[in-house]
C-alpha positions as CSV (number, residue, x, y, z in Angstrom):
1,X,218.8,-122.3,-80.9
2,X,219.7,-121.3,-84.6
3,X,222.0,-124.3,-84.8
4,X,219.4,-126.2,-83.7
5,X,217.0,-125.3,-86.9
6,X,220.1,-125.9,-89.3
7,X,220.9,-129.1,-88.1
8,X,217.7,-130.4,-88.2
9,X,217.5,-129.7,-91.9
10,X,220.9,-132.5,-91.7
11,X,218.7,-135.1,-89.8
12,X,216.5,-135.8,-93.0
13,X,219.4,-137.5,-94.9
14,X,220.5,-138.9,-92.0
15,X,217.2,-140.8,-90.7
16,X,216.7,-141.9,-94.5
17,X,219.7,-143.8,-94.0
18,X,218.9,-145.1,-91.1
19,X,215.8,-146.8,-92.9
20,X,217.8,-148.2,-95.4
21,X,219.6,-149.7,-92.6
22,X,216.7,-150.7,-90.4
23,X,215.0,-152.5,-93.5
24,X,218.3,-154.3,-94.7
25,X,218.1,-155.4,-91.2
26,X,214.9,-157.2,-91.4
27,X,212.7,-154.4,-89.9
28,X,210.0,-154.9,-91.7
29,X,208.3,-157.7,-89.6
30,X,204.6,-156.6,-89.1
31,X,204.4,-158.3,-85.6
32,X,207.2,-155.4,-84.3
33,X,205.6,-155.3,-80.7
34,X,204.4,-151.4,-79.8
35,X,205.8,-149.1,-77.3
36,X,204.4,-149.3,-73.9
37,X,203.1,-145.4,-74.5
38,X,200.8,-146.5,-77.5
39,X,199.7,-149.4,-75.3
40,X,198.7,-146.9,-72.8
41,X,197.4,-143.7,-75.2
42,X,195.2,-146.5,-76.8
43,X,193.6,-147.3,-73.6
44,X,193.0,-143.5,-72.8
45,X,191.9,-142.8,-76.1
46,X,189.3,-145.9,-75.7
47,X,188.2,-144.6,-72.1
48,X,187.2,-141.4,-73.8
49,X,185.3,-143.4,-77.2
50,X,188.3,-141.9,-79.3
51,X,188.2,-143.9,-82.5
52,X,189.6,-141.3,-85.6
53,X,193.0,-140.0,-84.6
54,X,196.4,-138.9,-86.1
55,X,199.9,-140.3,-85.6
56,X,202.9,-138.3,-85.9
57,X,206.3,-139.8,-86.6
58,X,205.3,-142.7,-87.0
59,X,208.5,-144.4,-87.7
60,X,208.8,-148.3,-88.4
61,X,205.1,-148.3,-87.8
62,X,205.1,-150.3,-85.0
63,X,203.1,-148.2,-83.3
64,X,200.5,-147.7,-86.3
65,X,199.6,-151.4,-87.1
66,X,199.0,-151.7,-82.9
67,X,196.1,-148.9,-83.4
68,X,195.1,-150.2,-86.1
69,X,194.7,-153.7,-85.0
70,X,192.6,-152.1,-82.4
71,X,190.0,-150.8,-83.4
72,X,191.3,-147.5,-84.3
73,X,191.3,-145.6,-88.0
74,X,193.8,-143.5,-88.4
75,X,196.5,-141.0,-90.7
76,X,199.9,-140.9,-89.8
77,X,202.6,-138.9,-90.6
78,X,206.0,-139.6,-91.3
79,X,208.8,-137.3,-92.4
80,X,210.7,-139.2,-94.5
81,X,210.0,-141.1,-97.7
82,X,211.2,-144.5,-96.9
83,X,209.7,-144.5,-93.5
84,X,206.2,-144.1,-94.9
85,X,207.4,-146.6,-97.5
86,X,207.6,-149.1,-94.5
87,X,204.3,-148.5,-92.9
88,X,202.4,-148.7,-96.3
89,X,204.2,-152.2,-96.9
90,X,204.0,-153.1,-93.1
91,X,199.8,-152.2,-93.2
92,X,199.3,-153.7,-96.7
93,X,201.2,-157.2,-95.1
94,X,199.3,-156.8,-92.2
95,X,195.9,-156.4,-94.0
96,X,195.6,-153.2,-92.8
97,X,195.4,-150.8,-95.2
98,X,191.8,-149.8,-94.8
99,X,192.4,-148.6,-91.4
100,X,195.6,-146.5,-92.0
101,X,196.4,-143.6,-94.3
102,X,199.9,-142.3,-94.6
103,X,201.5,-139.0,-95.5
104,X,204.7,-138.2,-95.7
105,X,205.4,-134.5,-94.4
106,X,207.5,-132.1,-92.6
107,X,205.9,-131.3,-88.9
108,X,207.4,-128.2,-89.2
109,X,205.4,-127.3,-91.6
110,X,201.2,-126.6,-91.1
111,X,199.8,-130.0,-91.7
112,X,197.6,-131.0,-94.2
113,X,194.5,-131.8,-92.7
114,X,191.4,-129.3,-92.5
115,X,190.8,-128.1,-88.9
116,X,188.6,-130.6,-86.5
117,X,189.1,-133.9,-88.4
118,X,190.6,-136.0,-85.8
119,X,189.6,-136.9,-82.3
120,X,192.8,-138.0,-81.0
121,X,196.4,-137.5,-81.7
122,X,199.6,-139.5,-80.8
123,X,203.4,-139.1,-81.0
124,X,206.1,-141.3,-79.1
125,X,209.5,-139.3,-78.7
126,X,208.8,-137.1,-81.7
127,X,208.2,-133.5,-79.6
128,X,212.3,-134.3,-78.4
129,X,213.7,-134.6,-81.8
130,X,215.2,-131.6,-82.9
131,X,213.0,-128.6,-82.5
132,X,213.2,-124.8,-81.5
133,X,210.6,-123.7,-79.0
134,X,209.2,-122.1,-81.2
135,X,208.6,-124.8,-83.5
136,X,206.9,-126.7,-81.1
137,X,204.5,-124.6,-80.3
138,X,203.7,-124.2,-83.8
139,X,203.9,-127.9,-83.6
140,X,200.9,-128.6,-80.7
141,X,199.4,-125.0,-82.3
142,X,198.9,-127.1,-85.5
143,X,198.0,-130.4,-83.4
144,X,195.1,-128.2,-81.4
145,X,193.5,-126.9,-85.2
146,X,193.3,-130.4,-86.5
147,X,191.7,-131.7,-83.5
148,X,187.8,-131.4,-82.4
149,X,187.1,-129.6,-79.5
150,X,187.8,-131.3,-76.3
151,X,189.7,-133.9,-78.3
152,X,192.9,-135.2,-76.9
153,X,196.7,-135.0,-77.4
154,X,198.6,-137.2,-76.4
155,X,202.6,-137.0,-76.6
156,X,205.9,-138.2,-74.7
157,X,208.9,-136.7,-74.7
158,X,212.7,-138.1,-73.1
159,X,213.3,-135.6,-70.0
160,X,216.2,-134.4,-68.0
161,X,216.3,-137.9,-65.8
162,X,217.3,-139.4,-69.2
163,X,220.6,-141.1,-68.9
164,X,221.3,-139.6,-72.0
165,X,220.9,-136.0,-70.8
166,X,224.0,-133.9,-70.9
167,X,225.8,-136.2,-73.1
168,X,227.5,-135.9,-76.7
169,X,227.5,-132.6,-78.5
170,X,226.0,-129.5,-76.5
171,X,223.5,-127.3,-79.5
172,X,222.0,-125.1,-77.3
173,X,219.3,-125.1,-74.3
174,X,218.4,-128.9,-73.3
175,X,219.1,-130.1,-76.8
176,X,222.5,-132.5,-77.4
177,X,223.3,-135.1,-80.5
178,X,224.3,-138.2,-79.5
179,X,225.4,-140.5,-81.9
180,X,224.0,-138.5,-85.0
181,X,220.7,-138.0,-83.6
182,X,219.8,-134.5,-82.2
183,X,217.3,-134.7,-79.2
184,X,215.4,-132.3,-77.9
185,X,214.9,-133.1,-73.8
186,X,212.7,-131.6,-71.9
187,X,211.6,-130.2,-68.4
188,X,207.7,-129.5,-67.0
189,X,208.4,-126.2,-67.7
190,X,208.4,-126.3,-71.5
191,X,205.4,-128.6,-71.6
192,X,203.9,-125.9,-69.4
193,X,204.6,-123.4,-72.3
194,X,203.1,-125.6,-75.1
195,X,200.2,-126.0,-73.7
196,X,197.9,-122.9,-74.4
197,X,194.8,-123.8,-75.7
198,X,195.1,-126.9,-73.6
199,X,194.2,-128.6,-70.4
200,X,197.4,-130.1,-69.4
201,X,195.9,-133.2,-68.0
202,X,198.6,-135.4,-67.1
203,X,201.8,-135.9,-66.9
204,X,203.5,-138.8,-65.9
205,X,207.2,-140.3,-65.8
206,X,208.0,-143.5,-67.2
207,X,211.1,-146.0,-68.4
208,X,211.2,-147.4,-71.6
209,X,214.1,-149.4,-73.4
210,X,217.3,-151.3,-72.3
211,X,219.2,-147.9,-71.3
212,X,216.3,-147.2,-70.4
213,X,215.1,-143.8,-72.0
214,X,213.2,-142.0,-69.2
215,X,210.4,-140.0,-71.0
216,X,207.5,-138.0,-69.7
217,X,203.8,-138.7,-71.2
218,X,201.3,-135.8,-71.5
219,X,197.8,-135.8,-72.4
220,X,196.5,-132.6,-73.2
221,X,192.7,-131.7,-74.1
222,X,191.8,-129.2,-76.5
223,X,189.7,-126.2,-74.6
């Protein structure tokens, strides 16, 4: 998995351009429609009176303005600069900016929030980007410190039904780049492995897209 580490170090450039591209493109609409897993996280996170929580990756943002239009207040993180360039202009646009706070940060590194100051947290796709093992459980290890106790995490993650599995350039274990992007896919037994210090409370299998990505969505609970 040490090719894995280097090459993720390449992604950064790479993912930069791809905002330059996705904003050239018109990307920055604020009324981008969410994913299907924020839909459904915000729900769970309502069920359980979640209101503070933390998004990581958050990407064009799409995601973000949905929880914040809901109710929610939150901080997301983005690793690169232009991507949190969006989703400040995106929330501003929106009227939003109250609601949403956004850093732009490394995952890999220990995050910079003081232990227990979020109730929820969210990611879509961003545990299968490219990550040792052991960087993702430092990773949820982080997520678990930042959360209260009993607060939820709730991630997805494209698995081994994905029709993407298998295909472009072989870097190791369950991890392939296709197309310039490095993803990380995973089985139940890694998310078995990340979970100490949680109750692994669900996992389900869903479709999402026009290939479609097949993903898995957990929801973990702090202990």
């Amino acid at each position: 998995m040490s090719e894995v580490k280097k090459d993720f170090d390449l992604q950064h450039p790479h993912w930069e351009n791809y905002w330059d591209t996705f904003s050239a493109e018109g990307g920055l609409a604020v009324d981008e429609a969410p994913s299907e897993a924020a839909k459904q996280a915000a729900d769970e996170f309502k069920k359980r009176g979640i209101v503070n929580i933390l998004e990581l990756g958050g990407g064009s943002g799409r995601d973000t303005l949905f929880f914040a239009r809901e109710g929610f207040q939150l901080h997301v993180v983005e690793y690169t600069e232009k991507g949190a360039a969006i989703i400040r202009r995106k929330a501003s646009e929106a009227g939003l900016a109250n609601s949403v706070k956004v850093v732009q940060h490394d995952v890999r590194k220990p995050l910079p929030f003081n232990s227990g100051s979020f109730e929820g947290c969210f990611s879509h796709m961003l545990y299968c980007m490219a990550f040792t093992e052991k960087e993702l459980k430092g990773i949820n290890q982080e997520i678990r410190r930042v959360l209260v106790s009993g607060g939820s995490n709730i991630y997805t993650a494209r698995n081994l039904n994905d029709p993407m599995y298998g295909a472009g350039t072989h870097k190791g274990g369950n991890v392939y780049e296709v197309n310039g992007f490095i993803i990380h896919f995973f089985d139940k037994k890694i998310i078995e492995e990340l979970s100490e210090g949680y109750e692994i409370q669900q996992i389900t299998e869903f479709e999402e897209g026009i290939l479609p990505k097949r993903l898995y969505s957990v929801i973990q609970k702090v202990k």
